[in-house]
PABABA-970051 format. One record per residue (C-alpha): residue number from 1; residue in three letters; x, y, z. Coordinates in pm, whole numbers, plus 50000, padded with zeros to 5 digits. Example, Ala and Ser with C-alpha at 12.3 -4.5 7.8 and 13.67 -1.06 7.14 Angstrom:
<recs>
pos, code, u, v, w
1, ALA, 51230, 49550, 50780 $
2, SER, 51367, 49894, 50714 $
</recs>
This chain:
<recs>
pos, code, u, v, w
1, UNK, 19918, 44829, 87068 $
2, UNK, 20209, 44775, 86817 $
3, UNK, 20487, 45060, 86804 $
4, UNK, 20699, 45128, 86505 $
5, UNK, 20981, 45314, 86550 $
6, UNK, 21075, 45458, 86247 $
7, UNK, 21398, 45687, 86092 $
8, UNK, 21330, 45897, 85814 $
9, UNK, 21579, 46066, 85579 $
10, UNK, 21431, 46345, 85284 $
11, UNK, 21097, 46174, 85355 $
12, UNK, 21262, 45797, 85258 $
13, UNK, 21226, 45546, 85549 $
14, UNK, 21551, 45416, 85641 $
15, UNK, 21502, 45175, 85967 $
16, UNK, 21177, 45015, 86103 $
17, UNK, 21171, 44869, 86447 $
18, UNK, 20885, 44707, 86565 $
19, UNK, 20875, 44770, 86971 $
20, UNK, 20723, 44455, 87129 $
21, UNK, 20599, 44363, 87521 $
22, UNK, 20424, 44648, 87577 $
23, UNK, 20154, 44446, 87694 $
24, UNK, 20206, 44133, 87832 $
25, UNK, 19958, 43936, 87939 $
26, UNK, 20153, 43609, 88080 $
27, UNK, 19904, 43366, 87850 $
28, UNK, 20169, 43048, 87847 $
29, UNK, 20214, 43077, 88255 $
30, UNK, 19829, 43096, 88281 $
31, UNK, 19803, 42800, 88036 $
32, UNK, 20006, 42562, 88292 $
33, UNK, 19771, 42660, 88584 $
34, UNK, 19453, 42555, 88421 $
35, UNK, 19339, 42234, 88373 $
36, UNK, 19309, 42059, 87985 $
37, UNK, 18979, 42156, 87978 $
38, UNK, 18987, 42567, 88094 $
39, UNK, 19253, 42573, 87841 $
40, UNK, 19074, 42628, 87597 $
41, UNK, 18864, 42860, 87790 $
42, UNK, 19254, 43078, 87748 $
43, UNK, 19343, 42970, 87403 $
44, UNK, 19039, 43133, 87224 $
45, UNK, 19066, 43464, 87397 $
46, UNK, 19439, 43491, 87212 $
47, UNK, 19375, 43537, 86822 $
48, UNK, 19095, 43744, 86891 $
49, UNK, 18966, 43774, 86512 $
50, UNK, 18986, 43435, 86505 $
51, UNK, 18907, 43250, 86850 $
52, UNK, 18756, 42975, 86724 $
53, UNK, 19102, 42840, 86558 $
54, UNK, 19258, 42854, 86927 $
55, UNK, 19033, 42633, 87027 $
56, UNK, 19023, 42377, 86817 $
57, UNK, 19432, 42391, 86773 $
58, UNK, 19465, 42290, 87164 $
59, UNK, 19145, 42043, 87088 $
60, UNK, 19293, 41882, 86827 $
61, UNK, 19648, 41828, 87048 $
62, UNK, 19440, 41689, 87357 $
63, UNK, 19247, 41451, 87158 $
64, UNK, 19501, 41289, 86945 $
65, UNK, 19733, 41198, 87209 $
66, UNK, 19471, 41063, 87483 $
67, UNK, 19328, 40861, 87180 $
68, UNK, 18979, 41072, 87133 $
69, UNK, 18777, 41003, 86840 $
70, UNK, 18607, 41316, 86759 $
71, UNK, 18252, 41229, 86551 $
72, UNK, 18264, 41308, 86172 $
73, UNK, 17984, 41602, 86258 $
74, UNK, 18204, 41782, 86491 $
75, UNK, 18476, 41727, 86225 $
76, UNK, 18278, 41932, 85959 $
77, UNK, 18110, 42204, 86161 $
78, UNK, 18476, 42266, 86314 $
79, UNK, 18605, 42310, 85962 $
80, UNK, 18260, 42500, 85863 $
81, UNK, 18308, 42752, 86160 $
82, UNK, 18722, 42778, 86087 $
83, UNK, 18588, 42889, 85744 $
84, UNK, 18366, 43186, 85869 $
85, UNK, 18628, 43346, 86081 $
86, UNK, 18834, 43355, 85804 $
87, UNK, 18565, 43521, 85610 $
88, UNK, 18576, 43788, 85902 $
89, UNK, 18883, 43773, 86005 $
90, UNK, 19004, 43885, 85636 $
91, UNK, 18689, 44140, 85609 $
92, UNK, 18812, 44313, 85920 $
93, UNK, 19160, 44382, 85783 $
94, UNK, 19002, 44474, 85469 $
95, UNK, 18788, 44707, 85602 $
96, UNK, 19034, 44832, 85784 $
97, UNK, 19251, 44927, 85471 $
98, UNK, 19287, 45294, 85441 $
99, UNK, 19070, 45337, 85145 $
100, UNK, 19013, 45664, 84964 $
101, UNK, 18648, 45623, 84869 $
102, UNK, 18493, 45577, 85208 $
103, UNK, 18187, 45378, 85072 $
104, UNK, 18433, 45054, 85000 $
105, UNK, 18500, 45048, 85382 $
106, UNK, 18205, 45096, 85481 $
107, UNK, 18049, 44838, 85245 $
108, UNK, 18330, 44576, 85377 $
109, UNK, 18219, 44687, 85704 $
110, UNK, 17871, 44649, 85712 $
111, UNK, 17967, 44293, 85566 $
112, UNK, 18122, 44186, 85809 $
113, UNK, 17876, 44275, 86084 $
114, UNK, 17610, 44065, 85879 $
115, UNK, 17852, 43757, 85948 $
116, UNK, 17932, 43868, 86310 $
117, UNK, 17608, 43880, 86380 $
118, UNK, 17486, 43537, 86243 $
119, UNK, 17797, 43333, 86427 $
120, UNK, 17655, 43550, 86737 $
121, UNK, 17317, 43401, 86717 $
122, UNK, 17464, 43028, 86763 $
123, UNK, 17767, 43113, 86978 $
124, UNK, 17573, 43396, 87221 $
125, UNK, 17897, 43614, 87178 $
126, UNK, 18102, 43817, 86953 $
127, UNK, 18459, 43740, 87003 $
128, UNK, 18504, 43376, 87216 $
129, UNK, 18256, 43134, 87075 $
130, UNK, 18320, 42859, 87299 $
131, UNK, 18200, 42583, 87076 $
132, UNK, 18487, 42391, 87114 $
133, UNK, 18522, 42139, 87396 $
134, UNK, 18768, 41813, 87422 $
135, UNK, 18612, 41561, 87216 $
136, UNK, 18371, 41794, 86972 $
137, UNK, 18191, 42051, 86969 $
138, UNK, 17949, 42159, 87298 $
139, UNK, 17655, 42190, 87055 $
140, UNK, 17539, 42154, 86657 $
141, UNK, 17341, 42495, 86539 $
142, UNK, 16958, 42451, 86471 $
143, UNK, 16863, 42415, 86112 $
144, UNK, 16761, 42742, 86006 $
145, UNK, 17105, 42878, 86095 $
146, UNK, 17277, 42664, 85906 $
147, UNK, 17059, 42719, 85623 $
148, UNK, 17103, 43118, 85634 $
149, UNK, 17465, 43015, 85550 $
150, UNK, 17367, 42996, 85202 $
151, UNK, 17214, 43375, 85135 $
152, UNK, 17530, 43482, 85354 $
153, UNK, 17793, 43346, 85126 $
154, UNK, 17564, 43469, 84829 $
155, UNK, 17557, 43803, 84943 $
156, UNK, 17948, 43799, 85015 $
157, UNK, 18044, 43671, 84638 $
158, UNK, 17804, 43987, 84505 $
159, UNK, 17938, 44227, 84763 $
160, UNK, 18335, 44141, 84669 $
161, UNK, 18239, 44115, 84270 $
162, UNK, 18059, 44440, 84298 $
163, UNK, 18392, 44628, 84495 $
164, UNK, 18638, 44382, 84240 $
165, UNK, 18680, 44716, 83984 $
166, UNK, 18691, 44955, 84273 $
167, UNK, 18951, 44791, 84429 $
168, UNK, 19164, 44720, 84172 $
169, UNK, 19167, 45101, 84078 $
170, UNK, 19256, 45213, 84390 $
171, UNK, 19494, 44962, 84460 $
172, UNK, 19715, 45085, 84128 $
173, UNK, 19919, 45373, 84313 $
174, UNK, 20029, 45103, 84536 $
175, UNK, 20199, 44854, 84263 $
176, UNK, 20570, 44791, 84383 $
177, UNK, 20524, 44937, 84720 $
178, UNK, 20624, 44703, 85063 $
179, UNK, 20739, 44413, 84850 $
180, UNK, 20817, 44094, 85070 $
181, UNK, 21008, 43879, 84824 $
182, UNK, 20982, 43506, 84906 $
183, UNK, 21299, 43508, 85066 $
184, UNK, 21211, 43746, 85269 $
185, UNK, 20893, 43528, 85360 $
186, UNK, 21152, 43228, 85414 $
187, UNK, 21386, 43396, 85649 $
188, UNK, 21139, 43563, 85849 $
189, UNK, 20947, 43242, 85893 $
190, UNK, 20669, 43426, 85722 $
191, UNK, 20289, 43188, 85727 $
192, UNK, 19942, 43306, 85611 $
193, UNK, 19818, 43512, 85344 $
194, UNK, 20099, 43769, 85393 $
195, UNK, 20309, 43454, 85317 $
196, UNK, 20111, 43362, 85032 $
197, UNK, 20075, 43681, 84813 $
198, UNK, 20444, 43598, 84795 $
199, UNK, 20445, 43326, 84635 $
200, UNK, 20479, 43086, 84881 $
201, UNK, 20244, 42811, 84894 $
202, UNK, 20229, 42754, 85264 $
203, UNK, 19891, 42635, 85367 $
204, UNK, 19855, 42338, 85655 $
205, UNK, 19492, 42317, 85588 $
206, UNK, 19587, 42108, 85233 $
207, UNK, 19773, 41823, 85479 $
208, UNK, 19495, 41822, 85753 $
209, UNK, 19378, 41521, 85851 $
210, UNK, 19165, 41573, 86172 $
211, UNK, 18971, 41844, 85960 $
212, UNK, 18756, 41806, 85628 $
213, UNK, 18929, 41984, 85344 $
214, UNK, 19044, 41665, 85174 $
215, UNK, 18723, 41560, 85155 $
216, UNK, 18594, 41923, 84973 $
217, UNK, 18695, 41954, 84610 $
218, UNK, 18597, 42286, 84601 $
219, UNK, 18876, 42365, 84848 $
220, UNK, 19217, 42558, 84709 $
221, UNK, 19498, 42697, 84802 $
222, UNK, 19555, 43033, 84584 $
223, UNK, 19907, 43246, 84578 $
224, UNK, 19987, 43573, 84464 $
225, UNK, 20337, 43629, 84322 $
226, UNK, 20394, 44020, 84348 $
227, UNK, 20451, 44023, 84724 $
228, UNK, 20350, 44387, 84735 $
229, UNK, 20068, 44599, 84895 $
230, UNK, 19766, 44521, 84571 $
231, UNK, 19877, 44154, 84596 $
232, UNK, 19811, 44117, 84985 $
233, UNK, 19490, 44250, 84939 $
234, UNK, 19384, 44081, 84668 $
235, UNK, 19515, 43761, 84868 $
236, UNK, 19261, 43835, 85124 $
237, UNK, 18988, 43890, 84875 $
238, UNK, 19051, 43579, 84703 $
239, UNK, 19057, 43369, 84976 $
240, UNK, 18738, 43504, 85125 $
241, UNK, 18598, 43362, 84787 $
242, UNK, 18708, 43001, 84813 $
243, UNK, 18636, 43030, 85174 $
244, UNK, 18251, 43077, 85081 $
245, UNK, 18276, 42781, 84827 $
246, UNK, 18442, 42573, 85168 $
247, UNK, 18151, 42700, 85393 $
248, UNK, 17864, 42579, 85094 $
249, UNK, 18025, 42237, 85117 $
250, UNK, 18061, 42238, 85463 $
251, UNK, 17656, 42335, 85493 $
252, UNK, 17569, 42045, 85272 $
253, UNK, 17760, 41759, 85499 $
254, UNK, 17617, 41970, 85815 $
255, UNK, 17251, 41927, 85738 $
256, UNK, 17315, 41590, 85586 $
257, UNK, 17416, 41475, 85916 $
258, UNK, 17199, 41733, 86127 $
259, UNK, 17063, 41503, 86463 $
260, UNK, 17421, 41336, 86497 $
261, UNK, 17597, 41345, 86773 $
262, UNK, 17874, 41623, 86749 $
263, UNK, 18103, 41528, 87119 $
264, UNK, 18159, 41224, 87290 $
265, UNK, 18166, 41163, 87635 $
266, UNK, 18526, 41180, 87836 $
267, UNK, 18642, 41135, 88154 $
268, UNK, 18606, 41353, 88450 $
269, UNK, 18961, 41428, 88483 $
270, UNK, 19203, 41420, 88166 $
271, UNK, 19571, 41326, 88199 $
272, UNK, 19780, 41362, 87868 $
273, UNK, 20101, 41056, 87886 $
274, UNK, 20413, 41192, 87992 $
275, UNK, 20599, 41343, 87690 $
276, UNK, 20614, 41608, 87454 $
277, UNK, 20358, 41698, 87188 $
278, UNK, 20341, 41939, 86902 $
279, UNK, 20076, 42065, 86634 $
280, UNK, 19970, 42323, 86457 $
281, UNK, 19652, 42482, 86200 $
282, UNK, 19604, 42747, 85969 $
283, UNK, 19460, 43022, 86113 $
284, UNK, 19317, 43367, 85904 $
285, UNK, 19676, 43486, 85922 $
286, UNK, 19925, 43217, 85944 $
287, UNK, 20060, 42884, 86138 $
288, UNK, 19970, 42859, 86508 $
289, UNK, 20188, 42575, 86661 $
290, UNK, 20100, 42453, 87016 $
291, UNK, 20406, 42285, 87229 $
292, UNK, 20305, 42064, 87531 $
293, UNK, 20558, 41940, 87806 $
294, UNK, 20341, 41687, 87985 $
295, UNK, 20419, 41487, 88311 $
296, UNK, 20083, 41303, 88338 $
297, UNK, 19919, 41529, 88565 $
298, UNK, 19574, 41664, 88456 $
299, UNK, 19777, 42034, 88405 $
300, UNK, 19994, 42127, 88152 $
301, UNK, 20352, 42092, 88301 $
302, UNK, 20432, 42355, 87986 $
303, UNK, 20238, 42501, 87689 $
304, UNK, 20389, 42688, 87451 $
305, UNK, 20243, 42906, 87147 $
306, UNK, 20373, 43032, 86831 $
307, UNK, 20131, 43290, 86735 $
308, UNK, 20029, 43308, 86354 $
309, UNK, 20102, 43645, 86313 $
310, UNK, 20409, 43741, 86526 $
311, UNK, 20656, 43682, 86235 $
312, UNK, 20420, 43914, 85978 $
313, UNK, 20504, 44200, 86274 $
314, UNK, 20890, 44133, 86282 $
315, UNK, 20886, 44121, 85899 $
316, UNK, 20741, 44465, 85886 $
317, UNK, 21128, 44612, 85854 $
318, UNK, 21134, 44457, 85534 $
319, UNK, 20828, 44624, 85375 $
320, UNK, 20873, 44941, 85480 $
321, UNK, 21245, 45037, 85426 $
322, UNK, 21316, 45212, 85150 $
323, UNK, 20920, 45336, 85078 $
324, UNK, 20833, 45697, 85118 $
325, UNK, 20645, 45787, 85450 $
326, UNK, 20324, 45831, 85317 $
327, UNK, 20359, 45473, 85222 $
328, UNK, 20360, 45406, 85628 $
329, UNK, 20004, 45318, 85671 $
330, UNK, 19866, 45168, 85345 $
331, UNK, 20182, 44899, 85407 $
332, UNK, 20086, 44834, 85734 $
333, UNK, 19702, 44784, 85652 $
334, UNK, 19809, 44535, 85416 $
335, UNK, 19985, 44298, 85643 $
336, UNK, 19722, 44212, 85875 $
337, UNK, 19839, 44089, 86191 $
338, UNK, 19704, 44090, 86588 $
339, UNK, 19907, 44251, 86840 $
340, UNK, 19819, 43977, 87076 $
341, UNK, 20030, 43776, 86911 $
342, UNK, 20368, 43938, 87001 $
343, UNK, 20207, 44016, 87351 $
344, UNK, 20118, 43657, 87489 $
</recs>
């Protein structure tokens, strides 16, 4: 859980404390008793809307600095699968918005659980897919399931064109409320869509080079400027759409290259050099940056995360001050963030 505490005066918020560590659950000290491999096993249980993106993050680390090639397959059904738990990553918090007309929720919903389902069919479970392992992925989806991608992302562009005038009328009473300027989004160290709807054009996925989006044209980074409750919300919608556009270009290069080899094979025991190591990916709501302390062994002598979403929760101050109380929830709803990530 995330507690507020909050000081009213005639109904006016006047000081917003986030309370943090109310559930620890000691992730980083867990991290250095695991082997490279069970790591990941850890990682993808932290984002929870999002699992897959903790996987491949600590992947990605492993890999480049023992010198793995990872095969072009894996590379584009990692970015394929990073593209659908944005899709329902962002649905969730949508969803989750506290809408007057009851039938947008649900509708958001019921979307979701169409895309939950499907990724459940290849990964065998709802929250930690597993897919990832050191070197790939631990095994390509059959045909048919890739090719059910297609009426999904269909049905999503309807769904959020149908809800697009809904939305937007609702979303009116809202216009200047929780504004996070982009200096606000600078000094918090702000990341994600939150980020984004801003102004600020912070996206790593543009500069990745172990993933495919350079290689998809259809792929863009979109910004909002108003930094206030309609343009977060609209921030998620609109990247849900390019998302789909990402996944239909992802589909194409999967089944062009479906009966490749998607891992390669590794040694027994892994041993990163002795050093330190650093790197990061986009995530649904913001930057994840892994920090590695190695000393050769086949453990982690540290690991380190910076969650995506801890900043959004300490910039919550910011959006709230100054708003009436009734503006409490509907600002909250519209900066998604995971509690996990101030309670690692």
């Amino acid at each position: 859980m995330c507690q507020i505490d909050v000081t009213f005066s005639d109904d006016v918020i006047k000081q917003a404390t986030p309370v943090l560590g109310a559930m620890h659950r000691g992730a980083e000290k867990l991290f250095e008793s695991r082997d490279y491999r069970q790591v990941i096993g850890l990682a993808n249980r932290h984002e929870w809307l999002s699992a897959f993106s903790g996987e491949v993050g600590i992947a990605q680390l492993i890999e480049r600095e023992i010198g793995i090639d990872v095969p072009l397959h894996a590379r584009w059904l990692r970015t394929l699968i990073l593209e659908i738990n944005r899709i329902t990553s962002h649905l969730a918090f949508l969803s989750g918005f506290p809408w007057v007309d009851g039938t947008t929720a649900l509708e958001l919903r019921e979307l979701r659980e169409v895309w939950v389902n499907h990724m459940r069919t290849y990964t065998g479970s709802r929250m930690h897919p597993m897919l990832t392992q050191i070197g790939g992925m631990t095994h390509a989806p059959k045909r048919q399931w890739l090719e059910q991608l297609d009426d999904l992302t269909r049905q999503t562009q309807e769904t959020l064109s149908a809800l697009e005038r809904a939305i937007e009328q609702e979303l009116t009473r809202y216009v200047g409320v929780g504004i996070i300027t982009t200096h606000q989004v600078a000094k918090s160290a702000i990341t994600g869509p939150v980020a984004r709807a801003s102004g600020a054009a912070i996206d790593l996925r543009a500069r990745s080079t172990n993933l495919m989006y350079q290689e998809i044209t259809d792929f863009q980074s979109v910004t909002n400027s108003a930094g206030d409750i309609p343009a977060r919300i609209e921030q998620l919608r609109s990247e849900i759409a390019i998302s789909c556009k990402v996944v239909k270009a992802c589909l194409g290069q999967c089944l062009a290259r479906n009966g490749d080899d998607v891992n390669v094979l590794i040694p027994k025991v892994l041993r990163v050099p002795e050093g330190e190591y650093e790197q990061s990916i986009e995530t649904p709501l913001g930057i994840a940056s892994w920090y590695l302390v190695s000393q050769g062994d086949k453990y982690p002598y540290r690991l380190k995360l910076r969650p995506a979403s801890l900043h959004t929760i300490l910039a919550l101050p910011a959006a709230l001050i100054g708003n009436s109380r009734h503006m409490i929830e509907p600002i909250v709803a519209s900066m998604p963030f995971l509690t996990g990530d101030a309670e690692r």
